[in-house]
C-alpha positions, 0 to 999 in steps of 0.5 A: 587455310593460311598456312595451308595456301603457303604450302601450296605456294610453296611447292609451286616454287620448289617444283617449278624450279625443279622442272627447269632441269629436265622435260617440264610435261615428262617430269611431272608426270614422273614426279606424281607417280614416284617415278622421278629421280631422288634429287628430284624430290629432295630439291623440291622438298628444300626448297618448299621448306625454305620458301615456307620459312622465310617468306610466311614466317620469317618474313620481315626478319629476312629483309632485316636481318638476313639480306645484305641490301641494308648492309649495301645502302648504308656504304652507299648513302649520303646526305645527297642520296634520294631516299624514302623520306618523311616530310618531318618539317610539314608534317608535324608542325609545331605541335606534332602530328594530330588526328582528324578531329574537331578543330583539325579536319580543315588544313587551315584549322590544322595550320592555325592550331599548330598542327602538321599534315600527319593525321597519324592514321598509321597507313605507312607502317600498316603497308611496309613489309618490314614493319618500318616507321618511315616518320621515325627517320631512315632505318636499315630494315627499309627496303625503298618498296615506296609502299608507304609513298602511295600510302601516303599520297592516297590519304593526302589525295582523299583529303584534298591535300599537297601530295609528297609528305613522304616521298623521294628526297635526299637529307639535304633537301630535307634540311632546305638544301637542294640535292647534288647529283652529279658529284665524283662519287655518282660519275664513278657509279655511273662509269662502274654500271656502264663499264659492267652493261658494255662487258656483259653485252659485248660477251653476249655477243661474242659468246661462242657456239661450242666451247671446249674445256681440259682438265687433267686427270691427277690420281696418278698425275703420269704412268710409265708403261712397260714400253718405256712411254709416259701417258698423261690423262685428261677429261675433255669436256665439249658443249654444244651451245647451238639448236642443231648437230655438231661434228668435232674432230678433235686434235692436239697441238704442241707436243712433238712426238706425241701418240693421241688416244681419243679411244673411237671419239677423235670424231664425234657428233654432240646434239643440240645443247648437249655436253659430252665427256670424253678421255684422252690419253697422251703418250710420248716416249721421253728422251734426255733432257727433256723438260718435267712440263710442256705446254700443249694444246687441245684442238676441237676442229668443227667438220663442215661448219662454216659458222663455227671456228677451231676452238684451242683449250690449253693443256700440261704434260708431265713426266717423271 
């Protein structure tokens, strides 16, 4: 039943991920009566797969082995690094940790006896997915989920005691020190992190309506005609990120003496988050002299559209 239930999780992952990429109600219809198309079904299928593999039965192996925040938090660590940490100090004492038992249910008799607040009940290493000993010191397999703090702070809760035998402190703390938190290293983690959340906020806002994308078409890179004119290829890409109706006129810019064949597109209508493909051809009959590149651009003029501006893709002519 267990492993039945993963499954099911499972799936429910894989298919939800699917539905994303089309209409959700129309698509899993189409996926229960094999009506759905085949990347469909091979995507859902890969993704219940490895979804059943890594979280039910690799699991812990994952986190350990396979993520790269370990990887990350050794680079980034130092003696002044807030970290799940164990108390090793209150916690063992001088004679080491000791269970509840005669003579040590009492904190005073405990303290008297030697012994730390540890009554070793392992709660900490039963609740961490990675299976981590958090008493044993800071291991790459610790992922800071603080499972075993609340752990810990309900076992100390329900036997009247100081909570914070594992908690958040930094190996300085933890010797006696005091913790430095404002050092070159953090400033310049704090100036990184602000640097990235103003860049991407700015980007956000000033993302455009509709974006215009060129690329040349290479295989043949030009062809001469049986006029004498020399044709380049491209692949126009235009996106409409807006909800409504877009009118683009589209134009070029640059190439002196120029014919434009857009086919019957040099004006077209792209609907509400839709993207259109469309080939341009560019003649031009060469004459002495004239350099093997130009530089040009490609225009995608917005016809009545008073909230949107010209949006310009660069673009390169060659001859032979």
């Amino acid at each position: 039943m267990t492993h039945l239930l993963w499954l099911l999780v499972a799936f429910l992952t894989g298919l939800t991920f699917v539905l994303y990429w089309g209409n959700a109600p129309d698509l899993i219809v189409e996926f229960f009566t094999g009506k759905a198309p085949f990347p469909a079904y091979a995507t859902t299928f890969f993704l219940t797969a490895t979804t059943y593999v890594m979280a039910g039965l690799a699991r812990e192996q994952v986190c350990i082995y396979m993520c790269p925040y370990g990887r990350f938090q050794t680079v980034m660590f130092d003696r002044d690094t807030l970290i799940v940490s164990y108390d090793k100090e209150r916690g063992e004492g001088s004679e080491g940790r000791h269970k509840i038992a005669k003579g040590y249910k009492q904190h005073e008799e405990r303290k008297a006896n030697g012994a730390g607040d540890c009554i070793d009940c392992g709660y900490c290493v039963q609740v961490c997915p990675t299976g981590v000993d958090i008493r044993n010191g800071l291991q790459v397999g610790c992922i800071h989920c603080a499972l075993c703090v609340d752990a810990c702070n309900n076992i100390m809760d329900g036997l009247g005691w100081e909570r914070g035998l594992i908690g958040y402190k930094s190996e300085r703390e933890l010797e006696g020190g005091k913790t430095h938190f404002f050092k070159w290293k953090s400033i310049g983690y704090a100036v990184a992190i602000t640097v990235v959340f103003a860049l991407t906020l700015w980007s956000m806002l000033n993302q455009s309506n509709f974006d215009l994308h060129v690329r040349k078409i290479r295989q043949p890179l030009y062809v001469t005609l049986s006029s004498g004119e020399i044709q380049n290829s491209y692949e126009l890409k235009l996106n409409n990120k807006t909800n409504h109706d877009v009118t683009i006129r589209l134009e070029t810019r640059g190439l002196d003496k120029s014919v434009v064949d857009f086919g019957r597109f040099e004006e077209v209508l792209i609907k509400p988050e839709k993207t259109l493909r469309i080939i341009a051809r560019v003649k031009i009959a060469p004459v002495p002299a004239m350099p093997k590149q130009q530089e040009f651009t490609f225009l995608a003029v917005p016809v009545n559209q008073k909230d949107m501006v010209t949006v310009e893709a660069p673009a390169r002519f060659f001859i032979p």
